[in-house]
C-alpha positions, 0 to 999 in steps of 0.5 A: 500500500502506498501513501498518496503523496500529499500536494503542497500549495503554490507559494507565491513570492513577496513580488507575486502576492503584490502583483496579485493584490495590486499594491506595492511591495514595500506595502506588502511588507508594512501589511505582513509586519502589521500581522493583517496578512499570513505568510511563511518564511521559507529560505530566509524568504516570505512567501504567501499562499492564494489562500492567505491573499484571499483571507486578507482579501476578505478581511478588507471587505467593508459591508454596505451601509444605508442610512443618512449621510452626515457630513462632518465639516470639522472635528466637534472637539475642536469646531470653527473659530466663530464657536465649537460644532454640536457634539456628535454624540448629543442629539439637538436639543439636548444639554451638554454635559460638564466635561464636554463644555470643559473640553470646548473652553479648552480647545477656544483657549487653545485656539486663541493662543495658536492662532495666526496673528491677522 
């Protein structure tokens, strides 16, 4: 009886799985050193399987979202110079809280003293 022999998965180099995935090299590497992509070290090499290109793959993938747009013209921390946006998190018509009127005294203060000199 003999053992079946095993098929091993084609290994793509560093330079093939970028191909692959339409971005750089040098991106690769940043992705791989952020472990969001598995891959193996074969030889003092990486390389990546299909199956590792399309795990990343997958795990880019964002859901559609339907709702209502909202447009953020700026941070509601900081806000504009003529007075800070309304929060986010508090719907209108609502009062804000102490801390979040702390926060907006101290970005005014800071951007009166960062302000460029008209």
């Amino acid at each position: 009886m003999t053992a079946s022999p095993t098929r091993l998965p084609l290994l793509l180099t560093e330079c093939e799985a970028a191909e692959k995935l339409r971005i750089s090299v040098d991106t690769l590497r940043r992705i791989r050193k952020r472990g969001e992509i598995a891959a193996r070290r074969i030889g003092g090499r990486w390389r990546y399987t299909d199956e590792d290109i399309l795990e990343y793959q997958e795990g880019q993938k964002v859901a559609a979202w339907r709702g209502r747009v909202v447009e953020l013209e700026r941070s509601a921390v900081t806000g504009y110079r003529s007075g800070p946006t309304q929060p986010i998190t508090t719907p209108r018509g609502t009062t804000t809280t102490a801390a979040a009127i702390d926060r907006h005294a101290a970005s005014r203060l800071a951007q009166t003293i960062f302000a460029r000199p008209r």
